[in-house]
C-alpha positions in Angstrom: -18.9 -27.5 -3.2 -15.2 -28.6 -2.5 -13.5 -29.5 0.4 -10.6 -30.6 2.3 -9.3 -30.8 5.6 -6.5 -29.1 7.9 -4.7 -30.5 10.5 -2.8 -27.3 12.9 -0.8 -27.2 15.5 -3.1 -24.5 17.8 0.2 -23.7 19.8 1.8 -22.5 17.1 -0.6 -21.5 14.8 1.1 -23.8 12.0 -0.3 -25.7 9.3 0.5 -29.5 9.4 -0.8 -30.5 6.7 -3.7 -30.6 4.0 -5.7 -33.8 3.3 -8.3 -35.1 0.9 -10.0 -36.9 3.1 -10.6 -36.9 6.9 -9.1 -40.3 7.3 -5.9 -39.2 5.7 -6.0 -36.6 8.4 -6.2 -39.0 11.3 -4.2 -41.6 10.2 -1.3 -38.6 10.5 -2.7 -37.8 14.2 -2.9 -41.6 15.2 0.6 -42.2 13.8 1.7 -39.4 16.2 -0.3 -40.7 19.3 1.1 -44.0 18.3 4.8 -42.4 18.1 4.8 -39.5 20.8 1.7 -40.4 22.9 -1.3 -38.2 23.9 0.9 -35.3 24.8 1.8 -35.0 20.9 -1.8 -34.0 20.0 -2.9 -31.9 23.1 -2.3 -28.6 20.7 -3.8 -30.3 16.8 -7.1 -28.8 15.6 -9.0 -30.6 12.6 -11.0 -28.3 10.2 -12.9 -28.9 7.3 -12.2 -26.2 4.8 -14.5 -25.3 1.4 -13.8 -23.5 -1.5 -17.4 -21.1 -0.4 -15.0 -18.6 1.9 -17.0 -19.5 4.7 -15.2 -20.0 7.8 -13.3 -23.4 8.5 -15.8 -25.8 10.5 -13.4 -27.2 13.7 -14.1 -31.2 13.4 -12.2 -31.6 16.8 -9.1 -30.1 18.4 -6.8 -32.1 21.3 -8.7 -34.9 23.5 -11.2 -35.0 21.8 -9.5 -35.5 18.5 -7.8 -38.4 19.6 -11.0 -40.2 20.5 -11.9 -39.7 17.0 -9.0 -41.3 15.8 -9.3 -44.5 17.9 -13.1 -44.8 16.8 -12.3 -44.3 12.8 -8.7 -46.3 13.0 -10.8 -49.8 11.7 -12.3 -47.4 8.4 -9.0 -46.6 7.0 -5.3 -48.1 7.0 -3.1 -46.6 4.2 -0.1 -44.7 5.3 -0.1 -40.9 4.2 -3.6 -41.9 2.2 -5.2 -38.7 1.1 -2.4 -36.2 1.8 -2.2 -33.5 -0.9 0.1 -31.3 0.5 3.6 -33.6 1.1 4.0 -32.3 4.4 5.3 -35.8 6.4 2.6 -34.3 9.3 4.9 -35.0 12.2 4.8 -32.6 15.4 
């Protein structure tokens, strides 16, 4: 089974981007906490997405996602690293 993962903006029900890997995901949401602070994220949901048609499974959405993000920072480092979509992933 395939998958990837979503990063939206809840508020506006947008798509931020699509992303190989989860890390590639969070490195895009601790770049914005870095940038814009915790504010910036309050309204990003991560999913995991499969190619099964079964629903999206929510990783984590606001708080919560940014404590994931500061406890997987030290497991990946590359800037934009597994983003499949081009989308830069700014708020």
């Amino acid at each position: 089974m395939e998958h990837w993962f979503e990063l939206w903006d809840a508020e506006n029900a947008s798509l931020v981007g699509t992303y190989e890997t989860q890390a590639g995901a969070l490195d895009i949401v601790r770049r914005t906490l870095a940038s814009f602070g915790p504010k910036s994220v309050e309204s990003l949901v991560l999913t995991m997405e499969t190619n099964d048609d079964a629903d999206p499974r929510v990783i984590a959405a606001g708080a919560e996602l940014a404590d994931l993000t500061r406890q997987e920072a030290p497991a990946f480092a590359g800037v934009g690293r597994g983003q499949v979509d081009g989308n830069n992933g700014t708020t």
